[in-house]
N, C-alpha and C positions, 0 to 999 in steps of 0.2 A: 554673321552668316547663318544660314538656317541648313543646319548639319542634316535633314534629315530629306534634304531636296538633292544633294549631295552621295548621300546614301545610298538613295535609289538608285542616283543613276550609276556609281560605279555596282552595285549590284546588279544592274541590269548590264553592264560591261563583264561579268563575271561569268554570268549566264549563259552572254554567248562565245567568249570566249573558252569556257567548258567545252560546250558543244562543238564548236570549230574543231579541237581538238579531238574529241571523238569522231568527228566529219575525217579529219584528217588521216586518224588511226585506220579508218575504213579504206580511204585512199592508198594510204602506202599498202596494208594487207593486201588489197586489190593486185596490184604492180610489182609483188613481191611474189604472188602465188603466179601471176602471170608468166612474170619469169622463171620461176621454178618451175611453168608447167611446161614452155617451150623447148626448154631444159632436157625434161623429160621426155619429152616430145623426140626432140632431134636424138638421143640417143636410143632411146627404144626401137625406133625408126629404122637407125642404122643396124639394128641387134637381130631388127627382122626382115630386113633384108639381107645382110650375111649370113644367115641362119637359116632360109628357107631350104637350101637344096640341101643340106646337111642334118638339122636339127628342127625338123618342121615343127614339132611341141614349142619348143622356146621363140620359134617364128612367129605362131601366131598369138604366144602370149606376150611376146616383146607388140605385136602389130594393137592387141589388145588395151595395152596400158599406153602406145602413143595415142589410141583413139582418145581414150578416158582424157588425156593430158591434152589433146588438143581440143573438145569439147572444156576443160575449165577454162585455158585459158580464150578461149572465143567468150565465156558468157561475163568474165571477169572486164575483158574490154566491152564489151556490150554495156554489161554495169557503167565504166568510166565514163566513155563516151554519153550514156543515156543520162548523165547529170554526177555524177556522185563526185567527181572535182570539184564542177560548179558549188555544189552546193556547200562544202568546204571551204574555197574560197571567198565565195557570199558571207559565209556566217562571219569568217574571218575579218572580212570588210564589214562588219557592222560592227563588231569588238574592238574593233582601231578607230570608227567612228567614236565610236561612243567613249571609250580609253582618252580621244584629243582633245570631245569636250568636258570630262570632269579636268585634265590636267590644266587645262588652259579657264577654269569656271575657278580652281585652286588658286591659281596664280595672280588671280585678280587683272584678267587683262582682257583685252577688248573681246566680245561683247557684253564681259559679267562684268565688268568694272565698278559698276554701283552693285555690286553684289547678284543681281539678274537670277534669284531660283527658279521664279517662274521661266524663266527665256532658257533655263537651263533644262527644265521638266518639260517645255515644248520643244525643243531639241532631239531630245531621247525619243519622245513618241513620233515624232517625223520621222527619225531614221527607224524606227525598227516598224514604222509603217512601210516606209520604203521597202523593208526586205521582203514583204509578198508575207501572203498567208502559209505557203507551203514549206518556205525554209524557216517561218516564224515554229510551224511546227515540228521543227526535225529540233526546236532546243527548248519546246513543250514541255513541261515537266522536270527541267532541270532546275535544282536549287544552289544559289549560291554557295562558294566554298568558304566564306566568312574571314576572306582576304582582305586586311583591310584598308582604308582609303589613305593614300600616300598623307606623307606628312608636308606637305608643299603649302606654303602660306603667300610666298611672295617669288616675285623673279629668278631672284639670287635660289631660292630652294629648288622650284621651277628646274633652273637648270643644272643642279645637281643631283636630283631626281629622276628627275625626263630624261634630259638630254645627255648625260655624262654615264646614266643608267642604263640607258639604250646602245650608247653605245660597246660599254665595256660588255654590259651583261646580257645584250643580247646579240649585236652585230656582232662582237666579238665572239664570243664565244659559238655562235652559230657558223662565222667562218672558217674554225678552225676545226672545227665538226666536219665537215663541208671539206675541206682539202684532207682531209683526213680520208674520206669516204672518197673521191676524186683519186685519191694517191693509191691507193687500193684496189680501184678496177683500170687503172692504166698501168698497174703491176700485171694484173690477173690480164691482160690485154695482150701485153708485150709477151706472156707464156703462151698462151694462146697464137701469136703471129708467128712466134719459133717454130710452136708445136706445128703449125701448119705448113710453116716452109720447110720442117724436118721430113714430115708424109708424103710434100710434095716429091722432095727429091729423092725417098725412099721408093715409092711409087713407081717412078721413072724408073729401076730399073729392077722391079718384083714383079712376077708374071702375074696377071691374076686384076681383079675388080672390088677384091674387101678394101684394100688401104683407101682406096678413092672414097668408098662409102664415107670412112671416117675422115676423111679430109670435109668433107662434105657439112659433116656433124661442127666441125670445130669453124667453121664458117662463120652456120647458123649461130651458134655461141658466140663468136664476137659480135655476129650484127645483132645478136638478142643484149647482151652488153652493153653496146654505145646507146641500141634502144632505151633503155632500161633509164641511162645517164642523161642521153637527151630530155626523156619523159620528165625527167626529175628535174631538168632545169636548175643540175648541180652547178656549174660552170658561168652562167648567167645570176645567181643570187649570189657566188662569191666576189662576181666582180661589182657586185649592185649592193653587198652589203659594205665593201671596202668604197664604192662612190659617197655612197651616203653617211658613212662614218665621217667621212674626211669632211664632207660638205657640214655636217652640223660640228664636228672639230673649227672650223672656220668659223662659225656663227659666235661660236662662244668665247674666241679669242677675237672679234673686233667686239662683241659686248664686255669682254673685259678689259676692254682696251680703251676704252671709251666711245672706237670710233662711230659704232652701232650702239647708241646705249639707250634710246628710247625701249621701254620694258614690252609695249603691246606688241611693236614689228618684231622684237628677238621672238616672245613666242609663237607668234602668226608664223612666221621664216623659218623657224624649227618642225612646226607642227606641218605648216606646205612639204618641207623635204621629206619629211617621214612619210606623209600622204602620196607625195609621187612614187616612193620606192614603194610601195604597196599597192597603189596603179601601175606602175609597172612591172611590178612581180604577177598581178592578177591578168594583164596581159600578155604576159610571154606565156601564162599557166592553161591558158583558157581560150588566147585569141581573142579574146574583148577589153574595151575601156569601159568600166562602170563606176561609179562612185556609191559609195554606201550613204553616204550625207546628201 
């Protein structure tokens, strides 16, 4: 095997998987200020409204800081929507491209079987052709982190590598991340729907227009919340990292079974499911079907 055809290409897997991750870091900051701005937004909101006829100073300084607050988060979705998910999960998608042909070029399985570096070196350059000049430039200048090329020689590594690797060390531990983060704002939810049927029936019988204000506030807060959890598409990759767990769990108990034991379809079958969960993570993220390969 000529290691140095190899090299490249998980180097060039490293690359943009770097970048994706930077792409992402921008993403979540995005959606994080966003909702700390609307945050800020509904409460200041409310601060200068019940404050105008009283405390007209704190009125318009409270009106002041929801302005500022709803000016970031308006330019922060602007950002989103104007590309900067996409281009996060682009990069992502050609990291996962390029990640299935070195593992499967490792493994000796079809289409590298007689070894294939060239077929491997035109591979690479197709897909990171494919990703456009414009996202090729958002991981311009990035250098590999000198992580290096798995120890995978044959099937049998292959799948305790790839497959038993991905699952534990990433599916797993990504879903538990993930109900963690889940279990946390349907705490903060459930305080939040108390808190609201508490103002409500407070309200009902205190003369007056302040309590309403702030019922008002704790609204916004839960619909900024579920927003917040929808956007993230928490919910949907717990139940898509728990499918695809189970689906390559399966793969690798009829290949060791015998019943599936031809070596090229286990990894083709492996690397398809892994491929779908990432087409369908880039779809539910973005609304489109694209393929990086």
């Amino acid at each position: 095997m000529n290691a140095s055809a190899v090299k490249y290409a998980w180097s060039r897997h490293r690359v943009w998987s770097l970048g994706a991750k930077a792409l992402k870091q921008r993403v979540v900051t995005m959606r994080r200020w966003s909702l700390a701005a609307l945050l800020v937004g509904a409460v200041a909101g409310a601060v200068a409204a019940s404050t105008h006829d009283t405390h007209q100073a704190w009125s318009i300084a409270a009106a002041a800081v929801a302005a500022v607050a709803v000016a970031i988060g308006t330019y922060n979705r602007a950002q989103l929507d104007g590309g900067a998910a996409a281009e996060w999960t682009g990069a992502r998608l050609v990291s996962e491209a390029l990640k299935s042909e070195v593992f499967t070029f490792l493994a000796g399985a079809a289409p590298y079987r007689e070894g294939g570096e060239r077929a491997l070196l035109d591979v690479v350059e197709r897909i990171e052709a494919g990703a456009g000049g414009d996202l090729a430039a958002r991981v311009s200048g990035i250098d590999p982190d000198g992580d290096p090329v798995p120890a995978v020689t044959d099937a049998r590594t292959y799948r305790d590598l790839r497959v038993v690797g991905q699952i534990s060390g990433f599916y797993g531990k990504r879903a538990k991340a993930l109900k963690i983060t889940l279990d946390r704002f349907r705490r903060v939810d459930l305080v939040i729907g108390y808190g609201g049927a508490a103002l409500t029936a407070v309200a009902g019988v205190v003369v007056g227009g302040a309590l309403t204000v702030w019922i008002g506030v704790l609204t916004t807060v839960g619909a900024a919340l579920a927003a917040h959890v929808t956007q993230g598409q928490f919910e949907f990759q717990l139940v898509e990292y728990g499918r695809t767990a189970n689906a390559l769990e399966l793969l690798c108990a009829r290949y060791e079974s015998g019943t599936d034991r031809d070596d090229d379809e286990f990894v083709a079958a492996c690397e398809r499911v892994i491929s779908d969960q990432n087409a369908a993570w880039l779809a539910k993220l973005t609304g489109k079907v694209e393929g990086a390969s």
